[in-house]
C-alpha positions as CSV (number, residue, x, y, z in Angstrom):
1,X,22.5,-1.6,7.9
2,X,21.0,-3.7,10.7
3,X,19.5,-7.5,9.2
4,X,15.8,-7.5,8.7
5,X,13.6,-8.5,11.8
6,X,12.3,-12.2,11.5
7,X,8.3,-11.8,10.4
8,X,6.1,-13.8,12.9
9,X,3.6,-16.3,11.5
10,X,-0.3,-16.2,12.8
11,X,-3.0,-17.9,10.7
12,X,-5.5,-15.3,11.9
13,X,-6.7,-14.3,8.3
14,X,-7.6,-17.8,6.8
15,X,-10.1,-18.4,4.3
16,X,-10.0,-14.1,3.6
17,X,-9.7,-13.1,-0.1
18,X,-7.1,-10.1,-0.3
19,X,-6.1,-8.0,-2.9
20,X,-3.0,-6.0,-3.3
21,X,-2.3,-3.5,-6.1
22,X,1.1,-2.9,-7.2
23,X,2.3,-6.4,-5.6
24,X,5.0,-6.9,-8.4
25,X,8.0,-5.6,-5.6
26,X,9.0,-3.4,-2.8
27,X,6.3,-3.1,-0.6
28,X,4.0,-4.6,-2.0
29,X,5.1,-7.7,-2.4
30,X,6.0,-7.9,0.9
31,X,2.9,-6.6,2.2
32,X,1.4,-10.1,0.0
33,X,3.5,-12.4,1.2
34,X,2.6,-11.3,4.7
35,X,-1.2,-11.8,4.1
36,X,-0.8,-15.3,2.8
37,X,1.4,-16.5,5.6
38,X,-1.7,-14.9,8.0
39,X,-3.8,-17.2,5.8
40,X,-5.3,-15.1,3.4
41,X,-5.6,-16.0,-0.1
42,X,-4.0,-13.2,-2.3
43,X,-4.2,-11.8,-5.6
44,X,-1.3,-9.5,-6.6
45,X,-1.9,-6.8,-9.3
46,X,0.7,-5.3,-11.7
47,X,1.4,-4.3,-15.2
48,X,4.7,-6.5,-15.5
49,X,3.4,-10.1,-15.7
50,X,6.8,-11.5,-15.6
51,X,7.3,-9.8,-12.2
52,X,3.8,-10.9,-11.0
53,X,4.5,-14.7,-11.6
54,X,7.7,-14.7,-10.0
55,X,6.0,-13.2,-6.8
56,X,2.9,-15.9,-6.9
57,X,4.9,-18.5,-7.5
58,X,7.4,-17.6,-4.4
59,X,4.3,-17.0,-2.2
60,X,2.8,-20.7,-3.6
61,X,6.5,-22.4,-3.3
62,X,6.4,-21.0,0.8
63,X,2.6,-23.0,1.4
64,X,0.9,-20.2,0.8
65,X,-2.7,-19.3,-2.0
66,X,-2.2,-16.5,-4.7
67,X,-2.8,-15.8,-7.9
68,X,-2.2,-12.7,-10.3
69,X,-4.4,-10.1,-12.5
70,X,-2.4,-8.2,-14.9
71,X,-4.3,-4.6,-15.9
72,X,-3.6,-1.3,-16.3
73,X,-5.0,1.1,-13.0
74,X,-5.5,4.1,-15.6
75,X,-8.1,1.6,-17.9
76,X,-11.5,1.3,-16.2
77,X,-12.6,-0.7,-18.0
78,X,-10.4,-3.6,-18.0
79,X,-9.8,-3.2,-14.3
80,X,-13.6,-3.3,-13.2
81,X,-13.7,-6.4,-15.7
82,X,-10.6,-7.8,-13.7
83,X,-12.2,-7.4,-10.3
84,X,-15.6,-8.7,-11.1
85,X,-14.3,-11.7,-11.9
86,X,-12.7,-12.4,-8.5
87,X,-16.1,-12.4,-6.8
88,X,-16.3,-10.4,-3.0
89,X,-13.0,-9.3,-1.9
90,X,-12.3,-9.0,1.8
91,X,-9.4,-7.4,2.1
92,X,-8.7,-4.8,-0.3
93,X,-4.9,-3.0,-0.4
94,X,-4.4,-0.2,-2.5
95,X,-0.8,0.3,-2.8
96,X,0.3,0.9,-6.0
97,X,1.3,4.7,-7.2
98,X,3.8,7.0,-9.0
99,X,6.2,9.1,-7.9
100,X,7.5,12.2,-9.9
101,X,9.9,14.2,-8.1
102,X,10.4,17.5,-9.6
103,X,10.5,21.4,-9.3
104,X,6.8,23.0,-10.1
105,X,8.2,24.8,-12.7
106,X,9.2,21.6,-14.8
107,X,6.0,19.7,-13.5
108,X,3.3,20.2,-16.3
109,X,-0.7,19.6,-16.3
110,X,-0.3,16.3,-18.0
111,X,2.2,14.6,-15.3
112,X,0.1,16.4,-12.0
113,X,-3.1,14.3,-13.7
114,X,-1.0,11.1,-14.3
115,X,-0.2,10.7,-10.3
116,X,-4.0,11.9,-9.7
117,X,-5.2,9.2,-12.0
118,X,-2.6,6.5,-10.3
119,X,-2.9,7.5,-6.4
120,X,-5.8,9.1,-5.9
121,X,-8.2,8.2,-8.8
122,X,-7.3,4.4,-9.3
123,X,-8.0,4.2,-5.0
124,X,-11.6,6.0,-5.6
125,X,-12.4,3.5,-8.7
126,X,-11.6,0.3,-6.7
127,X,-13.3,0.6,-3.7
128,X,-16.4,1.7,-6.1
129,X,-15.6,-1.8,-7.7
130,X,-15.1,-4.2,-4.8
131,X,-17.3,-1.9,-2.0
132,X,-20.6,-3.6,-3.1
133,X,-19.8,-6.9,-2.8
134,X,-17.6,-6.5,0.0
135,X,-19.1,-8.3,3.1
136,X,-19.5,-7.0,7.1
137,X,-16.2,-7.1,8.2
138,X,-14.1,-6.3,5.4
139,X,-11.2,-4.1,5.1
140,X,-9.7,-2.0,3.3
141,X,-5.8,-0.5,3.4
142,X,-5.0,2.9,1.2
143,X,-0.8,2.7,1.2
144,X,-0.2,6.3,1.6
145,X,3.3,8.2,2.7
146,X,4.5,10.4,5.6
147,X,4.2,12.9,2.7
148,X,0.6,13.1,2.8
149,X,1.3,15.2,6.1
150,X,4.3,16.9,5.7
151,X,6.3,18.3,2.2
152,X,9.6,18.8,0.7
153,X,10.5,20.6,-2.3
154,X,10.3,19.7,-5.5
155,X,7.6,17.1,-5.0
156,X,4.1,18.7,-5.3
157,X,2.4,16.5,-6.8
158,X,3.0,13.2,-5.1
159,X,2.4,15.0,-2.1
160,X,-0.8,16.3,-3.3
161,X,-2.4,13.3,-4.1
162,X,-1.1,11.2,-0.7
163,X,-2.9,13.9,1.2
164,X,-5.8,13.8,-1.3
165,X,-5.9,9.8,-0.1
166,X,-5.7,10.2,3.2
167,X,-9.0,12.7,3.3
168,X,-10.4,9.9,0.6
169,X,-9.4,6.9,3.3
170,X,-11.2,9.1,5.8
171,X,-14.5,9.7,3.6
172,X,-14.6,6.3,2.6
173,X,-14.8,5.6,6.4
174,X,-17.3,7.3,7.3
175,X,-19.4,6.2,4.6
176,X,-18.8,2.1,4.4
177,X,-18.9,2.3,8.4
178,X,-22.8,1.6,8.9
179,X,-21.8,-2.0,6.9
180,X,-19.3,-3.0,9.0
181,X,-16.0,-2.0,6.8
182,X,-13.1,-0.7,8.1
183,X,-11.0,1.8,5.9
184,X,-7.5,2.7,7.3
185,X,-4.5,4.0,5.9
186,X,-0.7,3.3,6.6
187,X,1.7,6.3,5.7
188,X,5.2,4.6,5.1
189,X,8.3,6.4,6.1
190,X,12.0,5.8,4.3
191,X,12.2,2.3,3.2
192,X,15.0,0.4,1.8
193,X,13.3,-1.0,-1.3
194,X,14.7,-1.8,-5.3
195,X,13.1,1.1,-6.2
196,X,15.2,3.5,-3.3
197,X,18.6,1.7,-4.3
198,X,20.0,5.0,-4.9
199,X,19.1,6.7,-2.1
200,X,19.8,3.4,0.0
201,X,23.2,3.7,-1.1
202,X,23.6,7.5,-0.6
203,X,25.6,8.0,3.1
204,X,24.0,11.8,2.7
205,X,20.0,10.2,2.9
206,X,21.7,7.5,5.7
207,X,23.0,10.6,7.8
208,X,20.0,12.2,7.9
209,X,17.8,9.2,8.7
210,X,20.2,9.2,11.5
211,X,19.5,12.3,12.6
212,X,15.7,12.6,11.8
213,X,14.1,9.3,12.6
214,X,14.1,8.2,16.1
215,X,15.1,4.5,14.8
216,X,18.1,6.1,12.8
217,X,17.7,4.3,10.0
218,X,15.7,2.5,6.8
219,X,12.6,0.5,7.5
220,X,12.6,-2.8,5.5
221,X,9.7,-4.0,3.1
222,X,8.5,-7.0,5.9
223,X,8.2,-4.1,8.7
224,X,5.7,-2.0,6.9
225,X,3.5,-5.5,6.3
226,X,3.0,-5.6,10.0
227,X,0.3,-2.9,10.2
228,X,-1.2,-4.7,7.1
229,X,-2.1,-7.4,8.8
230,X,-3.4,-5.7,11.7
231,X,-5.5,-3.5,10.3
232,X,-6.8,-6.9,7.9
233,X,-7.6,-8.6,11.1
234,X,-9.9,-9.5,14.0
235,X,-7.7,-7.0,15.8
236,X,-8.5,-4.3,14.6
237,X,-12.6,-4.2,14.4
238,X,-12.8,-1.0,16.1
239,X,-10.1,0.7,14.0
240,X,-11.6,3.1,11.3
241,X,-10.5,6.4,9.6
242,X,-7.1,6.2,10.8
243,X,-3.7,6.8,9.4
244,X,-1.1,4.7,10.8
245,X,2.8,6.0,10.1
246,X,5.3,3.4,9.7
247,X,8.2,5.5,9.8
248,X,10.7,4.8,12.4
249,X,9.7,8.2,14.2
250,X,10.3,10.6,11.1
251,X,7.3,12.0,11.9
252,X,7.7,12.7,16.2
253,X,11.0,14.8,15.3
254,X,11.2,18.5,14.5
């Protein structure tokens, strides 16, 4: 595999408060880092605190602000408590979710409502939370997937509730518009993250990113982090209701 591109530096987003669900790896903790080397300051939400303070203090150790909120996405409680307490929010990235790849006929009631409560539910609650307070000129980010627009089998229910978030990211739009919020989406492709290991190392899944992306290969954690920032910035005022693929091209081939 080809070495990760170099991340270029801009100080656009100083002084912004951003927060970023399920920041304790992969791509979220790379879409974190990004922010606070733009400027923002960053909280990064999880479950695992250990994971969470090794990520704030990396992010502190390179120059940059963050802190971390440990709760629970399923208890509404605790996380509108959590929230509150971090006054307005600027920039608000919901990427946290579940994944449970499996044939409908093993996939029961109880799992289908654990990913809605986690990707589409847990999305819905926090922009309920943060919305209010949020000032003219906030953003906010729903992390969806390429499989939000197209399916495979065996995965029903994660691809349910990404295309469930991209009509929510769409709604929200239209509705937070009239304050002077942006809400976008970016749909991630195939990326090479600690969670994909096994696939990362399969030569099948390699051979057919070969074949089905017009990159021909993985995308890395820091190049998904790109269209953070954008959409999070000055940039990008005129940008609202979109979906943004960051995919290599998986999505331009049939």
């Amino acid at each position: 595999m080809i070495p990760s591109p170099a991340r270029q530096v801009s100080r656009t987003l100083t002084g912004r408060l951003a927060l970023v669900t399920g920041a304790g790896g992969g791509l979220g903790h790379a879409i974190a880092r990004s922010l606070t080397e733009t400027g923002a300051e960053v909280v990064v939400h999880g479950r695992d605190r250990g994971r969470l303070e090794a990520v704030v203090a990396e992010l502190v150790d390179a120059g940059g602000y963050a802190k971390a909120i440990v709760v629970d996405l399923e208890d509404e409680s605790a996380l509108r408590d959590s929230v509150t307490a971090l006054g307005p929010i600027d920039i608000l990235v919901s990427n946290a979710g579940l994944r449970d790849r499996r044939p409908l006929a093993e996939l029961d009631r109880a799992a289908f409502r654990r990913l809605l409560e986690v990707n589409l539910v847990a999305p819905f609650d926090l922009v309920r939370m943060v919305a209010p307070q949020m000032r003219e000129g906030g953003r906010i980010i729903t992390i969806t997937s390429i499989a939000g627009q197209i399916a495979r089998a065996g995965d029903a229910a994660y691809t349910a509730t990404k295309g469930g978030l991209e009509a929510l990211t769409r709604a929200l739009a239209v509705e937070l518009g009239p304050r002077g919020i942006t809400v976008n989406a970016v749909a991630p492709g195939y990326f090479a993250t600690d969670a994909n290991a096994p696939m990362v190392a399969s030569e099948e899944i390699a051979a057919h990113l070969a074949r089905r992306t017009s990159l021909g290969r993985w995308g890395y954690p820091a190049e998904i982090a790109g269209a953070v920032v954008f959409l999070a910035s000055p940039a990008a005022s005129y940008i609202t209701g979109q979906v943004i693929a960051v995919d290599g091209g998986y999505l331009a081939h049939f």
